[in-house]
N, C-alpha and C positions, 0 to 999 in steps of 0.2 A: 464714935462707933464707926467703923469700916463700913460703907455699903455694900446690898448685896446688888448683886448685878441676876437678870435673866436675859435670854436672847429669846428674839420673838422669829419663824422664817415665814416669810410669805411664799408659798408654792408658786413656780411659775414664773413669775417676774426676778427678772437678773437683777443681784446684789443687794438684795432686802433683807438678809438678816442683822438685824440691829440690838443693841445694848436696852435694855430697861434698869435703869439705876436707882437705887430704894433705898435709903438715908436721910440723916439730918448733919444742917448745919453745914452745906459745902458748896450754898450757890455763890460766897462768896470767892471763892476760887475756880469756879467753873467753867469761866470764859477764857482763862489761861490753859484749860484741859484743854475747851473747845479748840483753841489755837495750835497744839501739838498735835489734835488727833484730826485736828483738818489743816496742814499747814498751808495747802495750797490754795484754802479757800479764804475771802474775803467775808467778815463776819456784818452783818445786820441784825439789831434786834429789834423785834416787836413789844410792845407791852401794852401797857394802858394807866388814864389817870391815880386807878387806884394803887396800881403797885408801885408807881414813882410817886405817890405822899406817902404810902406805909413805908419808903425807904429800900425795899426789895429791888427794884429797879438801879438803885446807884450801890449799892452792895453786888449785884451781878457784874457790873460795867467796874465798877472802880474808876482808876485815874483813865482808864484806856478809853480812846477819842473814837473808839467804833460807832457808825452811824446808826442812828435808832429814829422809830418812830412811834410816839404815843399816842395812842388813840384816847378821842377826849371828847363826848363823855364815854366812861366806861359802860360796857353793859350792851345788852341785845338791842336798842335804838342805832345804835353804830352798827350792825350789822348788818351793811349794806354795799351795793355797788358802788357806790359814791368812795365808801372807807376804802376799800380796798384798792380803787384806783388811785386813791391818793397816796398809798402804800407804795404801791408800783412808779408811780410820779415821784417819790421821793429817792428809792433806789433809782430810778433812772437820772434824777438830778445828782448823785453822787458821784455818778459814770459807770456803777457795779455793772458786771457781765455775768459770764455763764459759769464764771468761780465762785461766785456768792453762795455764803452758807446763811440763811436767815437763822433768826433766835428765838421763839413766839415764847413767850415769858408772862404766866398770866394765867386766866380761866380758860372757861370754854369757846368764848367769846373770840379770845386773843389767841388760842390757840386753831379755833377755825379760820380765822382771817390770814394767819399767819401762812398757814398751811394752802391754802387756796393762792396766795399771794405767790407764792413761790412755788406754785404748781403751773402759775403761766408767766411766771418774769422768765424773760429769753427761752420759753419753750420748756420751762421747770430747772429750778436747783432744788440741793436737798433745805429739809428742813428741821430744827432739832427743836422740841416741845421741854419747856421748863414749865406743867402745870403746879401752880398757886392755890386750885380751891379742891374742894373735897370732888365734885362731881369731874374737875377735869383729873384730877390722880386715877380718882375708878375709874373712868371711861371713857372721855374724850380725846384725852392726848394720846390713846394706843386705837390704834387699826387704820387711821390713813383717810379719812373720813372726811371732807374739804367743804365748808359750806359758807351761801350769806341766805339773806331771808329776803323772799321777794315781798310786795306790796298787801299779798294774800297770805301767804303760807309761811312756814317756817323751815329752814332749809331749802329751800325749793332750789337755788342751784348750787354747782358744788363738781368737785373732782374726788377719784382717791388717788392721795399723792403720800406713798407711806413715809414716815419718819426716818432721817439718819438716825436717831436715838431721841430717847426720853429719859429725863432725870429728874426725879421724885423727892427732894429734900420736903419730909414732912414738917419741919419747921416753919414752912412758910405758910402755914395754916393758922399761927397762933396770933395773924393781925388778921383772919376772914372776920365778917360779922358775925354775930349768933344763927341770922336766918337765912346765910350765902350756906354756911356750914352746914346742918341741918338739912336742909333741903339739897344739898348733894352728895348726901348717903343713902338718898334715898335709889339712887345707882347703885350702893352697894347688899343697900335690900335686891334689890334685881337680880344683880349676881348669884346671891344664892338662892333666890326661888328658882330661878332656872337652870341650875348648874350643880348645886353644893350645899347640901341638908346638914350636914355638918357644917360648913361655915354660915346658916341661920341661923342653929345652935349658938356659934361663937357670936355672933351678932346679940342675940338675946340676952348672953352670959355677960358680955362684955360694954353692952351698949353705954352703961353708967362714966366706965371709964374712957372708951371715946369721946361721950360729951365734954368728957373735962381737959379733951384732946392730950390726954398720956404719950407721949413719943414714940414707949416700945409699941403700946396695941395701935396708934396709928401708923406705925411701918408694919405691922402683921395683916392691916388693912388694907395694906395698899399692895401686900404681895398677895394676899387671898386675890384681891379684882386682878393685878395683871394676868396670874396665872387664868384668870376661866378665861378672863377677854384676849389677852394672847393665844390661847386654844382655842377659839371659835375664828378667831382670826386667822391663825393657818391655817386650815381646814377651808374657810370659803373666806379670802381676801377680796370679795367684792360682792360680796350678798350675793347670791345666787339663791339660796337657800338657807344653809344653815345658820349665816349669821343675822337671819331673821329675828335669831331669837333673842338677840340686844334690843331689839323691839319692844321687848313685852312690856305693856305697860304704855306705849310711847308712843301708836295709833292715836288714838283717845288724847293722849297726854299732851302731843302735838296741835290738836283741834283746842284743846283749852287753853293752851297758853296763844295762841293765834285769836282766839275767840275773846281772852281777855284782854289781848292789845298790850302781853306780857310784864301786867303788872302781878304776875304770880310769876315765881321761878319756874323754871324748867324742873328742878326735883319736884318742888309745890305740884306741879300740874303732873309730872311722871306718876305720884301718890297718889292722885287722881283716877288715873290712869289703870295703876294698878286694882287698883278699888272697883272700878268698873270691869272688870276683867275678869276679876273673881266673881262678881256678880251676872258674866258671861257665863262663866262654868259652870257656876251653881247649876244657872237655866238648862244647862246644854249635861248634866249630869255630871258632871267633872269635879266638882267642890262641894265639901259637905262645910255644916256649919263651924267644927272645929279647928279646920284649916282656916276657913276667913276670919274667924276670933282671933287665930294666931300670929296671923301677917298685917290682921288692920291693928292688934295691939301693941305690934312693934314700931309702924309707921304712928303710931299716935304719941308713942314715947319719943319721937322727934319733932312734936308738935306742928307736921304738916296737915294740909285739908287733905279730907278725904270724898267730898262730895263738892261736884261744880258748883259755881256761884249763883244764886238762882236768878242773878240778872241779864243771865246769860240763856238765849233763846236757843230750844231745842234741835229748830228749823236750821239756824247760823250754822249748830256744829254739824247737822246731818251733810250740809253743803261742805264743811269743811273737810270733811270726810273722804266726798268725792275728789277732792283736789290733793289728796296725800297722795306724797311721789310715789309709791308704792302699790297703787291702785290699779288692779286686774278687772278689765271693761266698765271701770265708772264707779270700783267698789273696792275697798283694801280688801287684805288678807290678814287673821289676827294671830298672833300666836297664842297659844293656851298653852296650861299643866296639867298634868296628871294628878300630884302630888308636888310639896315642899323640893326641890332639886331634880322634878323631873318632867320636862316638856313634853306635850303631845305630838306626838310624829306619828301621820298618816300619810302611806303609799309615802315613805320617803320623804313624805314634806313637812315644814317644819312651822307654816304659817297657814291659817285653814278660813276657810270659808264660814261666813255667821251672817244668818241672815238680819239685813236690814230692820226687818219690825223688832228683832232680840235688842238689838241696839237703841235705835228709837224708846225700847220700855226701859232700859238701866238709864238712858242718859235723863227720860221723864215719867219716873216709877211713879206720877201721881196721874198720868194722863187718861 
């Protein structure tokens, strides 16, 4: 099957419009594209342990002697200063300059390190995303988004360094595990709560044959999330506001997965996240009970939690709170919905004020 191609522009910043590419079955000749459509640049790729035992990793490379580096182990623990310097230490033991095109081939993981890495080797080159798992097809590999996790928090530093292009072969989804999978569509629940009631719809209608990761409805999956996240993304390519609303869910969501020392996925805690969100609105009049039956019974049909671990103190995430990047005087801002596909936007804004004790009662509804 042909892929399809979308282009994403970022406003404002010179030479950002780039290719999004949505198919299967063609990273084995990818890096030969790479090579023609960058021929002036020197190629590196990134990856990780997991995708050089699944074999994905020597299926991109082939015979070709391009320099790579695997991060090992895979996963949110390697996401750190330490990794990424070593990234940067290995391109510079090669000799690469300010012609390097890096390769980040991988999750979300490998696609933030990747991206961050080649946002300050020689002052930034470009970078191209081959996302691998369901949460980086729906949303980490598009918008430019550059992160590692400091000692506290999660993300905590970071650039936006947008993509030369992103290529989506959904086929390399059929070595994730059951609970990498699952837990990162729970991004693509997100997508349509805030964006697209018709593609909840399709989510609900469809969910059966996603799980059994079907090819066609997993490239119709992966063009539903580029298309909302590509349009929030030109519209505010560096959060200012609008693209707040990648958020939703992911306040909260962020504090749990930090809180648990990331033995829950980032979807796992996202689902979280969302769950407590809806039980923001309820409080705040925004959510009746029909809505929350309908979005926690689609998150349950992916067998994520929906309620934090209860050995997790209330106190911890109220602190962890104050410490999200995102935080106006010592306090985030959350975003909320109206309805299935439609965000609340006050005076303009798209992420709102909730008071403290609202939260303190969702996050310990027995206190």
């Amino acid at each position: 099957m042909t892929p399809s191609e979308l282009n994403i522009q970022v406003p404002f910043v010179p030479a950002t419009r780039y290719p999004i590419v949505i198919g299967r079955d063609f990273v084995s000749g990818l890096l030969a594209r790479l090579r023609e459509q960058f021929p002036k640049r020197r190629p590196f790729v990134i990856s990780d342990a997991n995708l050089q035992k699944s074999g994905w990793l020597d299926k991109l490379i082939g015979a070709d002697t391009v320099g790579r580096f695997v991060i090992d182990p895979a996963g949110e623990d390697s996401k750190t200063w330490a990794t990424v310097g070593a990234i940067v230490e290995a391109m510079e033991h090669l000799s690469l300059g300010r012609d390097t095109l890096v390769i980040g081939l991988g999750g979300g993981t490998v696609g933030d390190m990747a991206g961050f890495a080649a946002s300050i080797f020689k002052r930034g080159v470009p970078v191209v995303h081959v996302p691998t798992t369901t949460v980086a097809q729906a949303d980490s590999a598009i918008g430019g988004k550059t992160s590692v996790d400091s000692s506290q928090s999660k993300n905590a530093f970071g650039t936006f360094h947008h993509p030369a292009g992103v290529y989506i072969d959904v086929a390399t989804l059929g070595t994730l595990d059951d609970r990498q999978f699952r837990a990162g569509l729970v991004e693509s629940v997100k997508h349509a709560l805030i964006a697209d009631a018709g593609y909840f719809a399709f989510l609900e209608t469809n969910l059966d044959a996603i799980l059994a990761r079907d090819l066609d409805r997993l490239e119709q999956l992966a063009g539903f999330n580029c298309r909302i996240k590509g349009a929030v993304v030109e519209q505010d390519p560096t959060e200012t506001n609008q693209r707040r609303l990648l958020n939703y869910g992911h306040t909260i969501g962020h504090a749990v997965e930090s809180a648990a020392a990331y033995r829950l996925l980032h979807g796992e805690a996202v689902a979280i996240g969302i769950a407590a969100a809806l039980q923001i609105e309820k409080q705040m009049g925004l959510a009746d009970a029909d809505r929350i039956e309908r979005v926690c019974a689609l998150l349950c049909r992916l067998s994520v939690p929906l309620v934090i671990p209860t050995d997790l103190s209330t106190d911890s995430f109220m602190d962890l709170l104050t410490r999200d990047k995102k935080t106006v005087g010592g306090w985030p801002r959350f975003v909320l919905l109206e309805k299935i596909g439609k965000p609340l936007v006050r005076s303009g804004q798209y992420a709102h004020e909730v008071a403290p004790e609202i939260v303190r009662s969702i996050l310990n509804p027995h206190a």
